[in-house]
C-alpha positions in Angstrom: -48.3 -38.5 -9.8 -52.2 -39.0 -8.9 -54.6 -39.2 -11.2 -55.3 -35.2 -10.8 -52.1 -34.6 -11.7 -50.9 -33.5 -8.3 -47.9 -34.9 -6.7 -49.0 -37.6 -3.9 -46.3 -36.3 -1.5 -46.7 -32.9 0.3 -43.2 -30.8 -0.5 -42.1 -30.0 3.7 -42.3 -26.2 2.9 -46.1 -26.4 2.4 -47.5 -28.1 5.1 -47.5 -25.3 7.3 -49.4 -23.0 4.9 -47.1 -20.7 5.6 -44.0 -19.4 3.3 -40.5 -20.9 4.7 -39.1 -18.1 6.8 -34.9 -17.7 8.1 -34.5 -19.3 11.8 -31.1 -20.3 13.4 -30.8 -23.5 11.2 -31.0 -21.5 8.3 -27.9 -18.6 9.2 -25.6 -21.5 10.6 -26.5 -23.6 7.1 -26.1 -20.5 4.4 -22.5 -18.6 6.6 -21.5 -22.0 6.4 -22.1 -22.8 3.0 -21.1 -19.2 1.6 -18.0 -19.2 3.3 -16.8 -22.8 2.0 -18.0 -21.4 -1.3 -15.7 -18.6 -0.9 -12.8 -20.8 0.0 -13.2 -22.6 -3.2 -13.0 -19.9 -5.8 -10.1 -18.2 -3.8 -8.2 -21.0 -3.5 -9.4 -23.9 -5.8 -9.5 -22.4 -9.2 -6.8 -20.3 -11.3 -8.8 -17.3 -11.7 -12.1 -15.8 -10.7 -13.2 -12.5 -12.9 -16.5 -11.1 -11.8 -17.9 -8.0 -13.6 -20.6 -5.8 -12.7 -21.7 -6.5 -8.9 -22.3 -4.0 -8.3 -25.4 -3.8 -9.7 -26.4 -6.4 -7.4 -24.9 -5.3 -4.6 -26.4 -1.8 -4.9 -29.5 -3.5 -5.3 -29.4 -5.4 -2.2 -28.0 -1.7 -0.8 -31.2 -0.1 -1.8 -33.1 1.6 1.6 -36.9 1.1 -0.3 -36.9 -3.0 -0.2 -39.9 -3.2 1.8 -42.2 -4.4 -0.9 -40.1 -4.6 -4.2 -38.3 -7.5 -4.6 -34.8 -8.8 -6.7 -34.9 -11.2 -9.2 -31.7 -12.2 -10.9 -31.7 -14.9 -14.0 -28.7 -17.0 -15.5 -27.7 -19.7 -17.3 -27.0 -23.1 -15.8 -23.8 -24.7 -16.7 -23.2 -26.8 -13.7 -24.7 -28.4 -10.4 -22.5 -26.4 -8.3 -23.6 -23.0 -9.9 -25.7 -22.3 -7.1 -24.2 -21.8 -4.2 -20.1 -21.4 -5.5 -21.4 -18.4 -7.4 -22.2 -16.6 -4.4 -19.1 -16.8 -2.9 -18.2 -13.7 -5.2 -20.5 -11.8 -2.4 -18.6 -9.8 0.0 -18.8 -12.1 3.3 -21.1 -8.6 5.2 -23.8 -9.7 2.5 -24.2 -12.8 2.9 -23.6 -13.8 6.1 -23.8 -10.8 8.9 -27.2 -10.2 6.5 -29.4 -13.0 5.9 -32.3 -11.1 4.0 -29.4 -9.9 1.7 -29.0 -14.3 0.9 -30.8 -15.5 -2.1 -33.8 -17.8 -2.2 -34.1 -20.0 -5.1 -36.6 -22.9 -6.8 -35.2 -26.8 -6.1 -36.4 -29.8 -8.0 -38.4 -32.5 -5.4 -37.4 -35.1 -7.3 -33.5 -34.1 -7.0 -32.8 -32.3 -3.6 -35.2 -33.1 -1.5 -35.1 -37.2 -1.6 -34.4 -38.0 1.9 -34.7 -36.2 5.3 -31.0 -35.0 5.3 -31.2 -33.8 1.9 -34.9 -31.8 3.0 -33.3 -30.3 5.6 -29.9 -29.3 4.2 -31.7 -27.4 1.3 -34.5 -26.2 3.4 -32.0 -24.4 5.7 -30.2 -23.1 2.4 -33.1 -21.6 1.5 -34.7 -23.6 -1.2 -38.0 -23.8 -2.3 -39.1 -27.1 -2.8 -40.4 -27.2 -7.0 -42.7 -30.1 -8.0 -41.9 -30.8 -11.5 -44.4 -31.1 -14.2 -47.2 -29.8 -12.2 -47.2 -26.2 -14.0 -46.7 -22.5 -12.9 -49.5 -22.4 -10.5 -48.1 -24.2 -7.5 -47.5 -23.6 -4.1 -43.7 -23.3 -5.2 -44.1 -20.1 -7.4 -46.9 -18.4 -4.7 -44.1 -18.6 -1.8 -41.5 -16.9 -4.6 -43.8 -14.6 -5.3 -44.4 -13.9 -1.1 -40.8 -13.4 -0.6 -40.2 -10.7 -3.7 -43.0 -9.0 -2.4 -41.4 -9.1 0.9 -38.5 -7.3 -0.7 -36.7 -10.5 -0.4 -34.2 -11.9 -3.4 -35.1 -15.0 -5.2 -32.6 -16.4 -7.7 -33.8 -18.6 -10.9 -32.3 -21.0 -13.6 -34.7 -21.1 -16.4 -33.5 -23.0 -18.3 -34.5 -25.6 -15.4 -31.6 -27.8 -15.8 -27.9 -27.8 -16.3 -26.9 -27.0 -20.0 -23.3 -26.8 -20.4 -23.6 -25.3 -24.0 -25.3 -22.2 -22.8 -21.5 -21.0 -21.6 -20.4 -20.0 -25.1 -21.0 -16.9 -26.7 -24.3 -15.8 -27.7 -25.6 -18.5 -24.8 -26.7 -21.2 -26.6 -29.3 -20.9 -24.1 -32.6 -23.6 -23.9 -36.0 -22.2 -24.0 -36.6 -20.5 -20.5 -39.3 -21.9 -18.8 -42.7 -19.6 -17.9 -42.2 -20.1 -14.3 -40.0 -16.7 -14.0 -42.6 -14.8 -16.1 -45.3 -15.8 -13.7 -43.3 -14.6 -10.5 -42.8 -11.3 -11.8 -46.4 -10.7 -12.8 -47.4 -11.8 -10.0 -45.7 -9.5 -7.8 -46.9 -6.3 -6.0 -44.3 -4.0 -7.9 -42.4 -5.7 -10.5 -39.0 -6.6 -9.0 -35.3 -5.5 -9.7 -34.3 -7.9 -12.3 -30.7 -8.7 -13.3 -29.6 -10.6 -16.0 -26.3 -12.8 -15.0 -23.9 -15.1 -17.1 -21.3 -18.1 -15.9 -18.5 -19.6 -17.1 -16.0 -21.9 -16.3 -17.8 -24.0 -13.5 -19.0 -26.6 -16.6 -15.2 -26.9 -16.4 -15.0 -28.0 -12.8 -18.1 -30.4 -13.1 -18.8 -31.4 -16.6 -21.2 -33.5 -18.0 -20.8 -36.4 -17.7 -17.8 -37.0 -15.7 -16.1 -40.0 -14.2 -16.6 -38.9 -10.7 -20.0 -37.9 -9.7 -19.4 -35.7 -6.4 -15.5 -34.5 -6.9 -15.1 -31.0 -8.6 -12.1 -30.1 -11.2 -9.9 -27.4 -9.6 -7.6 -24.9 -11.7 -10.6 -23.6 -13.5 -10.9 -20.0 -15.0 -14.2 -18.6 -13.8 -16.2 -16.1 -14.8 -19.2 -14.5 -13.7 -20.8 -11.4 -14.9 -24.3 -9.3 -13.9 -25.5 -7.0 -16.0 -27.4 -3.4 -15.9 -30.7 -3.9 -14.3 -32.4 -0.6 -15.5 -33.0 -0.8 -18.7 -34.1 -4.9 -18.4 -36.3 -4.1 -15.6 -38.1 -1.3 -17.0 -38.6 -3.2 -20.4 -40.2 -6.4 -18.2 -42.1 -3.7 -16.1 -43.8 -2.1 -19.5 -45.1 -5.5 -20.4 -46.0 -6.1 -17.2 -47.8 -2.9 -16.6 -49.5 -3.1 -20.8 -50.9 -7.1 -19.3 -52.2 -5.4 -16.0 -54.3 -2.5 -17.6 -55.8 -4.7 -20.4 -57.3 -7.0 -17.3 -60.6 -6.6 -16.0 -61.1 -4.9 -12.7 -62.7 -7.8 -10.4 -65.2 -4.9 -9.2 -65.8 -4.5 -13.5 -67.4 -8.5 -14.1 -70.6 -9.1 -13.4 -70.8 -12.2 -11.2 -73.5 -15.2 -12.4 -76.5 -15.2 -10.0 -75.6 -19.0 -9.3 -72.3 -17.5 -6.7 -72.8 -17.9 -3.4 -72.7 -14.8 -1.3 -69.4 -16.2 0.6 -67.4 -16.6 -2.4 -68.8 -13.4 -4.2 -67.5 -11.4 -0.8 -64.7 -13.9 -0.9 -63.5 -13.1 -4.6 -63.7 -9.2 -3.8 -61.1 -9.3 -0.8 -58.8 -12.1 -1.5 -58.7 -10.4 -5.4 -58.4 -7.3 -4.2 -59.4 -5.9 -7.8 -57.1 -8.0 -9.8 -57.7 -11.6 -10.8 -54.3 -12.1 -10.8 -53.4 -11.5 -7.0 -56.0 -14.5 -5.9 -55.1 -16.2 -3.2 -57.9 -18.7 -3.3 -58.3 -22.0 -1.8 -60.6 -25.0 -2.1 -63.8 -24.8 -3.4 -63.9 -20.6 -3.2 -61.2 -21.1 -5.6 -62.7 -23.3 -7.9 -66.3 -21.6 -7.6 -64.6 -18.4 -8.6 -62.5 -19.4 -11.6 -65.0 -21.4 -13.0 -67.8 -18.2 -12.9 -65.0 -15.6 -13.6 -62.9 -17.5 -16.2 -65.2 -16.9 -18.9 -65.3 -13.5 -18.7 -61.4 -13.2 -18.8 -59.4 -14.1 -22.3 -56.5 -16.6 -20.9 -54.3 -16.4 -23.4 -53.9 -12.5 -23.0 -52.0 -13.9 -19.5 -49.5 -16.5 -21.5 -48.9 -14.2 -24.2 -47.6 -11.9 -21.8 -45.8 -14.7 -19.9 -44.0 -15.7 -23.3 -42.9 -12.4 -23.7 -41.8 -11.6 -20.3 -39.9 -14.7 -20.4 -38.5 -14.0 -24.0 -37.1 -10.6 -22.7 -35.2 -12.0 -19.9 -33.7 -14.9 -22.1 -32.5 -12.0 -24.4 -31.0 -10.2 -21.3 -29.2 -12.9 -20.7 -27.9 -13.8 -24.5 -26.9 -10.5 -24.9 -25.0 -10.4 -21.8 -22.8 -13.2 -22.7 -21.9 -11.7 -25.9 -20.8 -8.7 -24.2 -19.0 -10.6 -21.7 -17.5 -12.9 -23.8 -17.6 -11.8 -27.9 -17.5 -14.0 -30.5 -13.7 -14.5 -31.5 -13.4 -12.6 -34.8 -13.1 -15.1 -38.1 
């Protein structure tokens, strides 16, 4: 970590500037991995019970994904949650259809350690996450790119395996802002489904004897859960944050901004503060002058709540799926 409390390294997905995008690499790595995924929980474990994917599925369906994205959140209960989960997907979605493939958020520090590791992820379409660095990084802004792309992006947040969250009622850890920033970020707030996993902390608990070599015979259960009523919740708060916000076109820039970065602030803004896409000294300039006129903590209230919603989603989800055994 530098003294600026940046990460010295340079994740590979950012040198470019440009978000990671799907080339050949990518559709050989993610058919690949889906349909080895597939194998496993048709073959490998007792039982596989999956409830409600449609939702997802008619999600993925929908003809209008041009600009709204899908955002599905779960709990973490294993290391091999993402990808074996996704071999539930009907082989059409996720291999003869790329775009229909999840993108997710992957710790540096953990999956991209070496050049085989960097490129295996890279080509399962992971975003490289530095951790400890906050929500505004490079990470979140290519997330928020593809879900305003109409792309999917899949997130844990609790942001690390926590095998206790597969018992009723979840158990879940705080969820981390991260997903709250993504979706108020976005053009249109995404699709969001809540989703819940059991039985994989089963086939690779913590801690085990054998680091790499899964448990087979498992009962596994995953379950998504009704969009509508989630998304239009997270939407209201979203929508309630938006309208209490300033109007870049509304604050009265100090005399000491440059013309370049007053013209720059107005069409990188684009009449919301929160769309910048700012870099360098235009970016500094222009939150220094335009921070004070903006209260901050309106931004992370809504964040906490946003993020509190979806953590309920989930919660309740895994009661419904799995209730409490009666005294």
């Amino acid at each position: 970590m530098s003294a600026g409390g940046e990460s010295q390294a340079r994740p590979w997905n950012y040198r470019s500037g440009r978000p990671p995008s799907v080339g050949i690499g990518s559709r050989i790595t993610i058919a690949t991995i889906a349909l080895t995924s597939k194998l496993f929980l048709n073959t490998a474990c007792a039982s596989v019970k999956v409830r409600g994917l449609r939702h997802l599925l008619a999600a993925l369906d929908e003809a209008h994904r041009k600009d709204r994205g899908i955002i599905t959140v779960a709990n973490h209960i294993s290391v091999v949650d993402d990808p074996l989960v996704w071999g539930a997907l009907p082989t059409k979605h996720c291999i003869l259809n790329p775009r229909n493939m999840r993108w997710t958020l992957g710790a540096s520090d953990i999956m991209f350690t070496n050049p085989l590791y960097r490129w295996f992820f890279r080509n399962g379409q992971v975003i490289e996450t530095v951790r400890g660095v906050g929500v505004h990084q490079p990470a979140v802004d290519i997330a928020v790119a593809k879900l305003n792309s109409g792309a999917w992006v899949h997130v844990f947040p609790e942001g690390q395996v926590n095998q206790e969250s597969c018992q009723a009622g979840g158990n879940l850890l705080r969820f981390k802002w991260g997903v709250g920033r993504m979706i108020m970020s976005t053009t249109k707030t995404p699709v969001v489904i809540p989703m819940h996993i059991t039985g994989l902390e089963r086939v690779m608990p913590e801690p085990r004897r054998f680091k790499f070599l899964p448990r087979i015979g498992q009962h596994i259960s995953i379950t998504f859960g009704e969009p509508e009523a989630l998304t239009q919740e997270v939407d209201k708060l979203v929508q309630r944050w938006r309208s209490s916000r300033p109007s870049i076109h509304s604050l009265e820039l100090p005399t000491g901004v440059s013309q370049p970065v007053r013209e720059a602030v107005v069409s990188n803004l684009g009449g919301d503060l929160d769309t910048a896409r700012l870099s360098g000294e235009i970016r500094k300039q222009a939150i220094d002058n335009l921070g004070k006129e903006i209260d901050w903590t309106d931004e992370e209230r809504a964040r906490v709540d946003i993020v509190a919603l979806l953590q309920k989603g989930v919660a309740d989800l895994a009661l419904s799926a799995h209730p409490p055994l009666a005294e």
